[in-house]
C-alpha positions as CSV (number, residue, x, y, z in Angstrom):
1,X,174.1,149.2,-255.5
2,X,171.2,151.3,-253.8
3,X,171.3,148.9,-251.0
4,X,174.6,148.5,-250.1
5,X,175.2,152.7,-250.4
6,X,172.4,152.7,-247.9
7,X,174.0,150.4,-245.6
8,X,177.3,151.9,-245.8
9,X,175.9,154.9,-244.5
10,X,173.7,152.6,-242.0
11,X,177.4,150.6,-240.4
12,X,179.4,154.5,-240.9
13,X,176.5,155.7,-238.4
14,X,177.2,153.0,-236.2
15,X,181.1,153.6,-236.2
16,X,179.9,157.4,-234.9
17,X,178.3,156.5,-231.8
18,X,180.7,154.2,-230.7
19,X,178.9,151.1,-231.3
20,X,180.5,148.0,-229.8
21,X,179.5,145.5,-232.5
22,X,180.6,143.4,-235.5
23,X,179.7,141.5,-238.6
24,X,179.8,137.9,-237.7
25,X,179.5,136.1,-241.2
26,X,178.9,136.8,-245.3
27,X,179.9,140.4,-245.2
28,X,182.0,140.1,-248.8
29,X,179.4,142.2,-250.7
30,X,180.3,145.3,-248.6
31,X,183.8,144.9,-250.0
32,X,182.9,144.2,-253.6
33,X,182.7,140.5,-253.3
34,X,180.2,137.8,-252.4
35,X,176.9,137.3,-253.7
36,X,174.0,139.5,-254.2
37,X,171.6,137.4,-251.7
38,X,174.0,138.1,-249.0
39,X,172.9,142.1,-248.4
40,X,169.5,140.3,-247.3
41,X,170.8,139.9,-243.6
42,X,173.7,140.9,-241.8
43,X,174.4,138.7,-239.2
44,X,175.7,140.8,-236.6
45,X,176.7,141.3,-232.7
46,X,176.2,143.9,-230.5
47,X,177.3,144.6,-226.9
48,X,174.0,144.5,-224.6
49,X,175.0,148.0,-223.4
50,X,175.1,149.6,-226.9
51,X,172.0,147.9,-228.4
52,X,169.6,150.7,-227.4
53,X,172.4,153.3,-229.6
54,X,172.0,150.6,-232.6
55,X,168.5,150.4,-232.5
56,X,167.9,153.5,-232.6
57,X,169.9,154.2,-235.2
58,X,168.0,151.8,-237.5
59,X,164.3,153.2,-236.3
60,X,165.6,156.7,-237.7
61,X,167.0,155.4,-241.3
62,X,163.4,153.3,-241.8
63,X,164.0,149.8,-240.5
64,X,161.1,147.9,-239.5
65,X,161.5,146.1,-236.1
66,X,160.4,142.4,-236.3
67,X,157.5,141.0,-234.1
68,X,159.8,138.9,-231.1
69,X,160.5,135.3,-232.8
70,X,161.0,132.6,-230.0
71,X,164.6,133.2,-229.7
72,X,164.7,136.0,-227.4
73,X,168.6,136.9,-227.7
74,X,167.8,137.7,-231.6
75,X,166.3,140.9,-232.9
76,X,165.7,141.2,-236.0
77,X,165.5,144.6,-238.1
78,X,164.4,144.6,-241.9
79,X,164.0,147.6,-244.6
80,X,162.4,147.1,-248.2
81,X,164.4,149.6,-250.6
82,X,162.7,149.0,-254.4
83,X,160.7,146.1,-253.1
84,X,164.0,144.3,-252.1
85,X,164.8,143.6,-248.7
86,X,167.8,144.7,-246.3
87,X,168.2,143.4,-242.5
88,X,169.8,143.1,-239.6
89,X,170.0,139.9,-237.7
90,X,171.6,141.1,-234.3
91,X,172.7,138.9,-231.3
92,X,172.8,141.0,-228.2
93,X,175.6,140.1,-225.7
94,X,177.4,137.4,-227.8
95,X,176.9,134.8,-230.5
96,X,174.1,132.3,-229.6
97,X,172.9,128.9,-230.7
98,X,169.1,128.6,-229.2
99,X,169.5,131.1,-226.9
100,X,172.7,129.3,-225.4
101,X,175.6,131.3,-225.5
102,X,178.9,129.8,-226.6
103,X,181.2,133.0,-227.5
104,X,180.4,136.0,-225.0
105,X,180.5,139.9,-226.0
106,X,183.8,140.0,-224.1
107,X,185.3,138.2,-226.7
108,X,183.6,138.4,-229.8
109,X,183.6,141.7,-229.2
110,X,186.8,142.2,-227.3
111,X,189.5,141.3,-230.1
112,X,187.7,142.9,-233.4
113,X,189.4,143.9,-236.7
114,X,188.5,147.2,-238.4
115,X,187.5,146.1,-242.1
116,X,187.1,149.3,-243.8
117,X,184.0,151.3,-242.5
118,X,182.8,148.1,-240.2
119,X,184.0,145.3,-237.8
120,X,184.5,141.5,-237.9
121,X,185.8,139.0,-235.7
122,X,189.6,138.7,-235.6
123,X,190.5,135.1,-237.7
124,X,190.4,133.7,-234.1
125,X,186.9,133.7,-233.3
126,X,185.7,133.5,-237.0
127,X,187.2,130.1,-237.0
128,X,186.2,129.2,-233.5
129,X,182.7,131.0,-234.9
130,X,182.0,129.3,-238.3
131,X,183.4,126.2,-237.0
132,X,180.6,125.8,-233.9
133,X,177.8,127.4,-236.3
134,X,178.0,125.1,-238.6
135,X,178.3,122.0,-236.3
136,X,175.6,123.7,-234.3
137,X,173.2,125.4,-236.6
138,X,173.7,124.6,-239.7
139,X,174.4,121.0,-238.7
140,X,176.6,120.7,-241.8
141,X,179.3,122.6,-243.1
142,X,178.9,124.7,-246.4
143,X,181.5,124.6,-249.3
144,X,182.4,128.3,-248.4
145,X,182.5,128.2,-244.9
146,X,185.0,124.8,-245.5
147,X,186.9,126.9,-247.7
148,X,187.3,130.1,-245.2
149,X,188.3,127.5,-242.2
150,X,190.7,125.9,-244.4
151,X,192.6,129.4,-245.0
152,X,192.4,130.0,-241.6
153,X,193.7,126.7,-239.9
154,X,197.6,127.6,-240.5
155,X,197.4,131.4,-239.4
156,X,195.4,130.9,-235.8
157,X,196.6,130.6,-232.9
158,X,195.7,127.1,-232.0
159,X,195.7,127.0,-228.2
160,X,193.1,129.7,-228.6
161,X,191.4,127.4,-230.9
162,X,191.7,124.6,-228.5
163,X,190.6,126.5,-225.0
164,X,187.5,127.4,-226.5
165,X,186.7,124.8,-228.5
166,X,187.5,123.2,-225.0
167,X,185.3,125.2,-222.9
168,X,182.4,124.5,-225.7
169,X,182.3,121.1,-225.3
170,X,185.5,119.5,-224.4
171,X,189.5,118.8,-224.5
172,X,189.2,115.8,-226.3
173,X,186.4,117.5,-228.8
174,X,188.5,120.2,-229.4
175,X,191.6,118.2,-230.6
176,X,189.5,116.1,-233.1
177,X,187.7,118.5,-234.2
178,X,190.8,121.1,-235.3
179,X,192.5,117.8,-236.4
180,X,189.7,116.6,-238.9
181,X,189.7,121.0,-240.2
182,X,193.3,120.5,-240.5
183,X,193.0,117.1,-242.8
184,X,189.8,118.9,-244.7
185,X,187.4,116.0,-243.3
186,X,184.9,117.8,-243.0
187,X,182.2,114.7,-243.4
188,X,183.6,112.8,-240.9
189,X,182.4,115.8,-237.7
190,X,179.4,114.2,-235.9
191,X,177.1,117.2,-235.8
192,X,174.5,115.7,-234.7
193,X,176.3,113.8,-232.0
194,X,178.2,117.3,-230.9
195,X,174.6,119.4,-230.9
196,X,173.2,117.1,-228.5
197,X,176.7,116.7,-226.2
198,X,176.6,120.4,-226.0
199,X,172.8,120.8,-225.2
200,X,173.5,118.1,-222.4
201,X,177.0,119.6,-221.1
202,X,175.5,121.8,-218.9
203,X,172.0,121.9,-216.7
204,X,171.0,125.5,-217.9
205,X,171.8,124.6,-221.8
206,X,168.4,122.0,-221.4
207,X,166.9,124.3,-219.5
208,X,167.0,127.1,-222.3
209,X,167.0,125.0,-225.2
210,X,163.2,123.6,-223.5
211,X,161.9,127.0,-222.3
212,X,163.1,128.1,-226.7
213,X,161.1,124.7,-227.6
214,X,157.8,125.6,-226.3
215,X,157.8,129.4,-227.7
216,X,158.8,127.7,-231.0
217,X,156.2,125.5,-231.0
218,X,153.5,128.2,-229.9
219,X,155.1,130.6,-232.7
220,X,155.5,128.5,-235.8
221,X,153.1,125.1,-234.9
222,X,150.4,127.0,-233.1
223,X,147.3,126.0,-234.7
224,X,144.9,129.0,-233.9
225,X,148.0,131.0,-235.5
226,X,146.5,131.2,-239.4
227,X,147.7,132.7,-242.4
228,X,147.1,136.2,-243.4
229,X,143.7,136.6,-245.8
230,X,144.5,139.5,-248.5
231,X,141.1,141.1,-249.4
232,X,141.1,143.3,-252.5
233,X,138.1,145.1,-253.4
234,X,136.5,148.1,-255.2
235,X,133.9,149.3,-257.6
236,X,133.9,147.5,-261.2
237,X,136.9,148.3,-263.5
238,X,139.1,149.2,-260.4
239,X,141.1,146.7,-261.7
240,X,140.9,143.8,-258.6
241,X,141.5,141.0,-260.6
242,X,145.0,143.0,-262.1
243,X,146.1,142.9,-258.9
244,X,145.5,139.8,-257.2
245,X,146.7,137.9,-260.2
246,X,150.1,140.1,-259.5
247,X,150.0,139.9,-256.3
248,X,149.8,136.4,-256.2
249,X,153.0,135.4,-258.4
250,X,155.0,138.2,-256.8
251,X,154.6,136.8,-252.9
252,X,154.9,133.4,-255.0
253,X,158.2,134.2,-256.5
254,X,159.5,135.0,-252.9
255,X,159.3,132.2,-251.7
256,X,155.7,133.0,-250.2
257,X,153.3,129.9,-250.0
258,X,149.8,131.7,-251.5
259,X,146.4,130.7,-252.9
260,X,144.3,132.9,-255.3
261,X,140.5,132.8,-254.5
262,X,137.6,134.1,-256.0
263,X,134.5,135.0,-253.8
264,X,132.5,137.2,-256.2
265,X,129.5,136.3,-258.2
266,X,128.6,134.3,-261.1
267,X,131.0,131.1,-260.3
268,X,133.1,128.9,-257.7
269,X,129.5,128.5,-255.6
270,X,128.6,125.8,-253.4
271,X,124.6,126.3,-253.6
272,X,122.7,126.6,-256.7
273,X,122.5,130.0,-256.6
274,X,123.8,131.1,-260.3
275,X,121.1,128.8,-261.8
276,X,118.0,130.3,-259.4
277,X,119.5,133.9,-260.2
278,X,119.6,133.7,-263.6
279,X,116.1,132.4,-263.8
280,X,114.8,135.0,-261.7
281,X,116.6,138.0,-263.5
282,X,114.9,136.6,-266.5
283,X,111.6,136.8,-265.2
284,X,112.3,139.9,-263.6
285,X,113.6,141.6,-267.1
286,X,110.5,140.1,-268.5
287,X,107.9,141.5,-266.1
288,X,109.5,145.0,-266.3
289,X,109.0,145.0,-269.8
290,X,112.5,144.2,-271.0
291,X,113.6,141.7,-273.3
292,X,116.3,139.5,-271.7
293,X,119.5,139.5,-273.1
294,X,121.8,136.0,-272.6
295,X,124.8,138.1,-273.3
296,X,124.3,140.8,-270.2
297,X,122.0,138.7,-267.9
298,X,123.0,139.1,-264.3
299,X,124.5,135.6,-262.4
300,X,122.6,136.3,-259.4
301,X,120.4,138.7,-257.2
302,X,123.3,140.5,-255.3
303,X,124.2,142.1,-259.3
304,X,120.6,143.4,-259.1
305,X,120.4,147.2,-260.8
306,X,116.6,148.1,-260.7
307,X,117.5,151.8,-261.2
308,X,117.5,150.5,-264.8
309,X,114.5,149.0,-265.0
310,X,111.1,150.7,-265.1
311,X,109.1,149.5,-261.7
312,X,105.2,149.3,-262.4
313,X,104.0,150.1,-259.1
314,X,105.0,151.0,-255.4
315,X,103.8,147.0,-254.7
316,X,106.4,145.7,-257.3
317,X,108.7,147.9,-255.3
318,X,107.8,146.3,-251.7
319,X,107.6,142.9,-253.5
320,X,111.2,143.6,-255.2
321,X,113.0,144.4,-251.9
322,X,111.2,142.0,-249.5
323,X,112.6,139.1,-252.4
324,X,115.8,140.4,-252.4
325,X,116.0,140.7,-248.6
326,X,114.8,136.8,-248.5
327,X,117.9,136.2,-250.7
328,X,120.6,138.2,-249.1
329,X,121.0,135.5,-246.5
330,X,121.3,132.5,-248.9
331,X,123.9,134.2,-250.7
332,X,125.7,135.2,-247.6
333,X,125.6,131.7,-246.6
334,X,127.0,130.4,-250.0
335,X,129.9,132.7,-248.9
336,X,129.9,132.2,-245.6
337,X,130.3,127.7,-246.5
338,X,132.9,129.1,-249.4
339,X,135.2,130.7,-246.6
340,X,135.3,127.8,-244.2
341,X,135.3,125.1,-246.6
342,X,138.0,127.0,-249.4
343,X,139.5,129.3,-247.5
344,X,139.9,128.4,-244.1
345,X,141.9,125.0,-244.9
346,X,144.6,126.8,-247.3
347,X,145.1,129.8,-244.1
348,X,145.3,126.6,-241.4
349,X,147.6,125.1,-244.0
350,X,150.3,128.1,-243.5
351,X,149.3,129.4,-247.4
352,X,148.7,132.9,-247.6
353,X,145.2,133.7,-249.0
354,X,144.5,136.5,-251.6
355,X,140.9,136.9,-252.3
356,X,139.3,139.0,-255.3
357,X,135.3,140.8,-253.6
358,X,135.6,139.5,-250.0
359,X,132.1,140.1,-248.9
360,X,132.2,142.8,-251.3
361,X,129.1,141.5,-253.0
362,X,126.9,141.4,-250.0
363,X,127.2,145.2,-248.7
364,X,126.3,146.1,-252.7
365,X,122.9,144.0,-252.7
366,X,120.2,146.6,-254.0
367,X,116.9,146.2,-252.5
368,X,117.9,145.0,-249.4
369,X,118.7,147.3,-246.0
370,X,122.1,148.7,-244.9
371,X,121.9,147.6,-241.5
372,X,120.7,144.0,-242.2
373,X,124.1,144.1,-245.0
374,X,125.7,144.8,-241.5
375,X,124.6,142.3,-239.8
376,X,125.6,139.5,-242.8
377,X,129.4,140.9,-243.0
378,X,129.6,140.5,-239.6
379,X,129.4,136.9,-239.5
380,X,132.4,136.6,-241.5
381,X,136.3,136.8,-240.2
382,X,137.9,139.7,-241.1
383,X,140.9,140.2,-243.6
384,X,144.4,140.2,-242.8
385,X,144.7,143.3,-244.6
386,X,142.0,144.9,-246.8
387,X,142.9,146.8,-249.9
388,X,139.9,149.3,-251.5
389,X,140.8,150.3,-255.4
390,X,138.9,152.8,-256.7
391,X,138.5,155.9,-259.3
392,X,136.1,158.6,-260.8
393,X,133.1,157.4,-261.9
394,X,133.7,158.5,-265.6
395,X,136.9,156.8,-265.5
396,X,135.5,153.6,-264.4
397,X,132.7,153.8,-267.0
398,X,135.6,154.2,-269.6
399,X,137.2,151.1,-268.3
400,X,133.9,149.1,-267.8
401,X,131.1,150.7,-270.8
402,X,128.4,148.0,-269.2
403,X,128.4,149.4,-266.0
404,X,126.7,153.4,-265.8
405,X,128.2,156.0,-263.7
406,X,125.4,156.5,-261.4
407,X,125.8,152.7,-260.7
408,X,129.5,153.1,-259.8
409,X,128.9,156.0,-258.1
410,X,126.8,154.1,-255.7
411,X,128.8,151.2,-255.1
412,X,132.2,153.5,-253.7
413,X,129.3,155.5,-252.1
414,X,128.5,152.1,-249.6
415,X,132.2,151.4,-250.1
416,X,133.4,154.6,-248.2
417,X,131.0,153.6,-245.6
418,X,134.0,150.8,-244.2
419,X,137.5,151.1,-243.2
420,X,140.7,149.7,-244.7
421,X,144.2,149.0,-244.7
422,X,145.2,150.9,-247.6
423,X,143.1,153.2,-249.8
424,X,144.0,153.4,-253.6
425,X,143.2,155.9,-256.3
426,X,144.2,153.3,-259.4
427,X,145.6,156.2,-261.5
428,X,149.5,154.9,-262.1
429,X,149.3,151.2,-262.3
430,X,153.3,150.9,-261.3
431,X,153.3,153.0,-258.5
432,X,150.1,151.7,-257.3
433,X,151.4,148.1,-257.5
434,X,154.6,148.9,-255.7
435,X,152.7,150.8,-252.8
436,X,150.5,147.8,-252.2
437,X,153.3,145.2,-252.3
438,X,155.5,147.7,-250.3
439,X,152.6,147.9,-247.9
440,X,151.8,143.7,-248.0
441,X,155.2,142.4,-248.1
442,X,156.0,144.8,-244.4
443,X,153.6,143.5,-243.0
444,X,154.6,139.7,-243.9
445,X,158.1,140.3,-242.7
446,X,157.0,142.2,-240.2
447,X,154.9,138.8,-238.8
448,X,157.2,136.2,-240.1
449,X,155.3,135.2,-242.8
């Protein structure tokens, strides 16, 4: 109910400046009908003079403007109210099929009917309308849209019907076609055979159509054009995994095509790096004097805490950090073959990637230098869109006993050191969750994702 309020007052706006425009198609909700998918786009037209006025208007109540899609005479406008979406589909200057226009502003525009607080096409042109969309881009005809042209048929006035029809692909087309709507024979229009009449009427229709083709194919086949990688990271106990796990059925219940990765310690390697990190932490636990325990042991060297551990000389020190140093490559490289070989095929595959420590685990190697961590993140591509989680200290102590404040404290000290896409204090889980799939979800639609 939120939504359609909003784009009452959206379409009431429009009827103030004058806007030359109309609803083309599956505007029933707005009149206490249809279904509730239908608010998700509004197909509409608008004259090329007023589109400025209309885009303008939707900038100021918080639409979104769409990155340019390859069909250059749609623009397309969406807002997220309560993480549910609201847009505008607009054709500027008349209703298109690939760019090719086959009912001009003049008259789409010219015979329009008042419904309320918004316009339509007169029963005319929504006929003429649903009858060529549905032969041309639907390239079948839907039970409602049958049922709507049915109604229509024996109210229209049919030399109307027939000159355009006519002039969209020809006399004898025309006849058939209104003939077969009239009989409710639906299955026996050749949609396939009329697409490519009309593409081939006229020299300009090819023309467009191939010029549409090409941006098409560098838009949605380009293979350089990857999906988006979702890094979220933080101190322990920020609650990353939470997240990702919700993140990841959320994009995955609309409609989103994801994969859930973990790049963190401790499992999912490629190099035998848990086994030779476990056996070193034991030996390292052991020559500092403490007794190893299974139940706490560290997976690997980039979990290293030797502010807990009591060094035995300024040597041990050296030896530590020059060891550790040594390391930090191999376990940049496990990474770096986990990205290419895990990650990179599911983003060349069109799947959007969520990842739990991207390279978060190299930058918080102890032992080993800032500017050589540096170096080692900047071998690897970087997120989409990076998401930091973080907390007090004490808090995250609360949440995660094992790790000590100091310890924390250090980790969102490095962390601050980097920028990100959004920074958030994990204080209402909710809220937080929204903000981030607000934030995410833009962004998709925002890219055509």
């Amino acid at each position: 109910m939120e939504r359609i309020e909003f784009i009452k007052t959206v379409l009431k706006e429009f009827e103030g400046e004058s806007i030359s425009y109309c609803i083309l198609r599956n505007y029933e909700f707005l009149l206490n009908g249809g279904k509730p998918s239908d608010i998700e786009s509004l197909d509409t037209v608008v004259s090329k003079k007023d589109y400025e006025k209309m885009r303008k208007i939707l900038i100021e109540n918080g639409f979104e403007e769409r990155t340019q899609q390859f069909s250059l005479k749609h623009k397309a406008f969406f807002k997220l109210i309560n993480l549910k979406k609201v847009s505008f589909d607009i054709q500027v200057g008349g209703v298109h099929w690939n760019d090719i226009c086959y009912l001009d502003e003049k008259i789409i525009l010219g015979n329009r009917l008042k419904k309320e607080f918004f316009n339509v096409p007169n029963n005319d042109n929504t006929f003429v309308m649903l009858l060529v969309h549905s032969i041309l881009g639907k390239r079948f005809f839907k039970q409602k849209y049958q049922r709507i042209l049915l109604e229509l048929i024996n109210s229209v006035n049919n030399k109307y019907i027939y000159d355009h029809l006519s002039n969209i692909f020809n006399k004898k087309v025309a006849k058939e076609l209104i003939c077969l709507v009239r009989n409710n024979q639906f299955d026996k229009i050749k949609t396939k055979n009329l697409v490519t009449y009309f593409l081939l009427k006229k020299p300009n229709h090819l023309t467009i159509f191939i010029a549409l083709f090409f941006r098409w194919v560098k838009q949605r086949k380009n293979p350089f054009n990857i999906a988006p990688l979702i890094s979220v990271i933080g101190p322990d106990g920020s609650g990353k995994s939470t997240l990702v796990n919700h993140l990841n059925v959320f994009l995955r219940d609309s409609g989103k095509n994801t994969s859930l990765v973990y790049t963190g310690r401790g499992r999912d390697h490629i190099l035998p790096i848990s086994l030779i990190g476990r056996k070193y932490k034991r030996a390292e636990k052991i020559n500092d004097g403490i007794r190893p325990d299974p139940k706490t042991l560290v997976s690997e060297i980039a979990k290293s805490n030797p502010n807990n551990t009591n060094k035995k000389s300024l040597n041990g020190k050296i030896k530590r950090k020059i060891l550790y140093t040594l390391a930090a490559p191999v376990f940049s490289l496990d990474l770096f073959l986990r990205y290419w070989f895990r990650i990179f095929p599911k983003r060349f595959n069109k799947n959007i990637v969520i990842t739990d420590r991207y390279c978060s685990d190299i930058i918080l190697m102890e032992n080993v230098p800032f500017w050589f961590k540096r170096i080692l993140l900047g071998l690897f591509p970087k997120p989409t869109i990076s998401i930091y989680l973080y907390n007090s200290a004490q808090t995250l102590h609360e949440r995660r006993p094992e790790e000590s404040v100091s310890e924390l404290d250090r980790q969102m000290a490095i962390f601050n050191k980097f920028n990100y896409d959004l920074k958030i204090k994990t204080l209402n889980k909710e809220k937080n969750r929204d903000i981030i799939i607000n934030h995410i979800s833009s962004y998709l639609m925002r890219n055509w994702w």
